[in-house]
VONU-716516 format. One line per field, with one value per residue (C-alpha): residue in three letters; x, y, z; residue number from 0. Coordinates in Angstrom, 2 decimals. Each point is the difference from the previous one (the first is absolute). Layout:
// VONU-716516
resn <- c(ALA; ...)
u <- c(X; ...)
v <- c(Y; ...)
w <- c(Z; ...)
resi <- c(NUM; ...)
END
This chain:
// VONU-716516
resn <- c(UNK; UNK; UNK; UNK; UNK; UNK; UNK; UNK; UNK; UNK; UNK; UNK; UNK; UNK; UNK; UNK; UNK; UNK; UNK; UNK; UNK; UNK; UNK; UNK; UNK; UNK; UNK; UNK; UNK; UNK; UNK; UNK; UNK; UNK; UNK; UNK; UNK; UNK; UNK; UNK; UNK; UNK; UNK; UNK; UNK; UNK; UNK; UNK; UNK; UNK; UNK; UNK; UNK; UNK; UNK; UNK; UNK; UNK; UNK; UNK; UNK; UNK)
u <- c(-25.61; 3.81; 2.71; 3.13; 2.20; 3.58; 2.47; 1.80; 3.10; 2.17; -3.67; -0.42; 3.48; -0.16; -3.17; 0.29; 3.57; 0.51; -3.21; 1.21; 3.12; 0.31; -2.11; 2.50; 2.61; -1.93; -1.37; 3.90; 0.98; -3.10; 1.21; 3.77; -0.74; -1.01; 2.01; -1.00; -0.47; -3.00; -0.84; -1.16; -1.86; -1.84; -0.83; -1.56; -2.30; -1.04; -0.93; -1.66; -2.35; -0.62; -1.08; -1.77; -1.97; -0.72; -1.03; -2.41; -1.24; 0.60; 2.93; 0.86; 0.00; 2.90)
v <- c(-12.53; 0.34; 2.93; 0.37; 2.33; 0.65; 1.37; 3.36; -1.55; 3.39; 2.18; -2.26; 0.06; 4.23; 0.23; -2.71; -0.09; 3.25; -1.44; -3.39; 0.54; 1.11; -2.55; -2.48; 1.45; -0.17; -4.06; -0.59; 1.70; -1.85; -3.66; 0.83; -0.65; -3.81; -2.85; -2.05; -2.69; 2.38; 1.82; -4.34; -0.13; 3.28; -0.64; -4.12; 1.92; 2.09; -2.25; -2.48; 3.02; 0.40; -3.70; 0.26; 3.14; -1.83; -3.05; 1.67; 3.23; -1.79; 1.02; 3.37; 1.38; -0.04)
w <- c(-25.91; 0.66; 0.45; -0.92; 1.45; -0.95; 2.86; -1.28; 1.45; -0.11; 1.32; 3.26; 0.86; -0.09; 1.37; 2.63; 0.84; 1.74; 2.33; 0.91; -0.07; 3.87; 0.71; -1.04; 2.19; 2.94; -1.02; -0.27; 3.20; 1.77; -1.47; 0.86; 3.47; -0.49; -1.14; -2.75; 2.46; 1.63; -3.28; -0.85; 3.23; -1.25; -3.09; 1.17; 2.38; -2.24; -2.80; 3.01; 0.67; -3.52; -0.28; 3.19; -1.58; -3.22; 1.50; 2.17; -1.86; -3.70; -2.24; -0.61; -4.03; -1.40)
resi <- c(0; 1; 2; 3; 4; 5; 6; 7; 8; 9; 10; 11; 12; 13; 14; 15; 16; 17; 18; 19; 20; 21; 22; 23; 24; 25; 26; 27; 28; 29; 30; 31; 32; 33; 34; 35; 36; 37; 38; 39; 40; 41; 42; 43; 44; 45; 46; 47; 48; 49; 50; 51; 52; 53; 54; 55; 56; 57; 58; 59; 60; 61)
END
């Protein structure tokens, strides 16, 4: 059996925007404070864990 769902493009943006949209000001304000050179370092530690989970625990679902 499959689904198919179609994204209301213009709905999720009303409905979700006023939501997230703080959120992204504080993400922005948070990453501000690194360089890119450290933002790097960041995101390779976190994608080591990642592997690290997967290859112990088994691959997450996508």
């Amino acid at each position: 059996m499959s689904v198919l769902i179609h994204l209301n493009d213009a709905r999720a943006r009303a409905d979700i925007a006023p939501l997230y949209g703080p959120l992204l000001g504080t993400w922005r304000r948070a990453l501000s404070a690194y360089t890119v050179e450290e933002l790097t370092l960041i995101a390779d530690f976190l994608t080591r864990v990642e592997e690290g989970f997967d290859k112990e625990l088994g691959p997450h679902a996508d």
